[in-house]
C-alpha positions in Angstrom: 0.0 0.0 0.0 2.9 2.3 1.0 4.6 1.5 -2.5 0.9 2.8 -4.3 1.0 6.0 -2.6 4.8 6.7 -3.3 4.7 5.8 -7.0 1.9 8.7 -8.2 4.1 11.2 -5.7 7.7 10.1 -7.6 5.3 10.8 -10.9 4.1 13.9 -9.8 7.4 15.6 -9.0 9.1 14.3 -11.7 6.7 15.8 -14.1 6.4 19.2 -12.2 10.1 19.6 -12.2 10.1 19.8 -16.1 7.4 21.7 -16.1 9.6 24.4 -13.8 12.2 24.0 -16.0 10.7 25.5 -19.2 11.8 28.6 -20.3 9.0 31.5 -20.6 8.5 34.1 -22.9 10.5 31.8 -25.5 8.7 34.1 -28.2 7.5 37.7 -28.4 4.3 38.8 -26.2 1.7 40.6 -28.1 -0.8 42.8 -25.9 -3.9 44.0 -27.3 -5.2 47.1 -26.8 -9.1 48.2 -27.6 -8.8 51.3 -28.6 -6.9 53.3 -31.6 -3.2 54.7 -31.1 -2.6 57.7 -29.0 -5.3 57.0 -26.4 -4.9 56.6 -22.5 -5.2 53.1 -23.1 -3.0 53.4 -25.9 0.0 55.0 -23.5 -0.5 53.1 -20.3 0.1 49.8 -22.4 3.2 50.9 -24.0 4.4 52.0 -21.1 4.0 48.3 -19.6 5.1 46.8 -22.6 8.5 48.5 -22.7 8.9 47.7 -18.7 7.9 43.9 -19.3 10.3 43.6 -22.3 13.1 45.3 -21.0 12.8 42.8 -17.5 11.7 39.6 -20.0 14.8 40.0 -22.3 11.5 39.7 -25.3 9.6 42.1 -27.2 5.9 43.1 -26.4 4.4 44.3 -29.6 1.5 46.3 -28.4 -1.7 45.7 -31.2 -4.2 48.3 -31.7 -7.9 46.6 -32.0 -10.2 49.6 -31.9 -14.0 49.3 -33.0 -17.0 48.4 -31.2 -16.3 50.0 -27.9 -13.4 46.8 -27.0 -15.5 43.7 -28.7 -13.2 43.6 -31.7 -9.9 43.4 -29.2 -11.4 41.3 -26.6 -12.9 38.8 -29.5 -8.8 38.5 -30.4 -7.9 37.8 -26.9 -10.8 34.7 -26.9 -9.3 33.4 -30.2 -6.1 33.6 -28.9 -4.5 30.2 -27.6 -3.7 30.2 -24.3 -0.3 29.7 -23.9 0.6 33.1 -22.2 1.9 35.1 -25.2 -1.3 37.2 -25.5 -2.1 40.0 -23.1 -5.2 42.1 -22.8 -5.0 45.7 -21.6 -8.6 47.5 -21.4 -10.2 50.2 -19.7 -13.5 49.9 -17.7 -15.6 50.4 -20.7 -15.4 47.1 -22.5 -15.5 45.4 -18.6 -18.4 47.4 -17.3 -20.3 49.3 -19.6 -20.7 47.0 -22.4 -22.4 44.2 -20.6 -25.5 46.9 -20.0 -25.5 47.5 -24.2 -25.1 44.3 -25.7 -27.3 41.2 -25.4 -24.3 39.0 -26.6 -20.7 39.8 -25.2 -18.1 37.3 -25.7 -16.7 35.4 -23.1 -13.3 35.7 -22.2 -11.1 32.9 -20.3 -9.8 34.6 -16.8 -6.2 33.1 -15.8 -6.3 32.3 -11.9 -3.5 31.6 -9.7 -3.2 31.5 -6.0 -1.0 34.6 -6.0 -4.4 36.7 -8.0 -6.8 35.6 -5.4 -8.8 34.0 -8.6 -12.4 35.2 -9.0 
């Protein structure tokens, strides 16, 4: 019995162990942004993107999805895969005005970890 519980723990960190030792961003980040350049939005992301690339030793290319008050951008960010490489910065419009607007919204994956508190 002692033998059964040990083997799935030997498993477990052997498998977590590579899973540490994988090396992230391998590839440039792209953050999308919902509105055109020049905005607030606009800024504050650049701003973050130049901080995260200079400490990530990758490039953030910062993409400009403006039209339908954020949809277009956050429909980008749901077709995205979701492997990390594809950030979202928005405002509160396309968060918290939109859902009183539209009768269909997309739906957009949330990453949770024990350090964010999750939802």
């Amino acid at each position: 019995m002692r033998n059964a519980l040990l083997l799935p723990l030997l498993l477990y960190a052997l498998v977590s162990e590579s899973a540490l030792a994988q090396a992230w961003p391998a590839k440039p980040i792209r953050m999308l942004v919902p509105f055109p350049p020049g905005g607030g939005v606009d800024y504050a992301a650049r701003i973050v993107g130049k901080h995260l690339a200079d400490r990530l030793g990758q490039p953030v290319l910062i993409e400009n999805r403006a039209g339908a008050n954020g949809i277009i951008a956050l429909e980008a960010l749901k077709s995205a895969p979701a492997d990390g490489y594809t950030l979202g910065t928005v405002s509160n419009g396309p968060l918290v005005i939109n859902p009183s607007m539209y009768l269909k919204l997309p739906t957009i994956r949330c990453a949770t970890s024990p350090r964010s508190g999750g939802w």
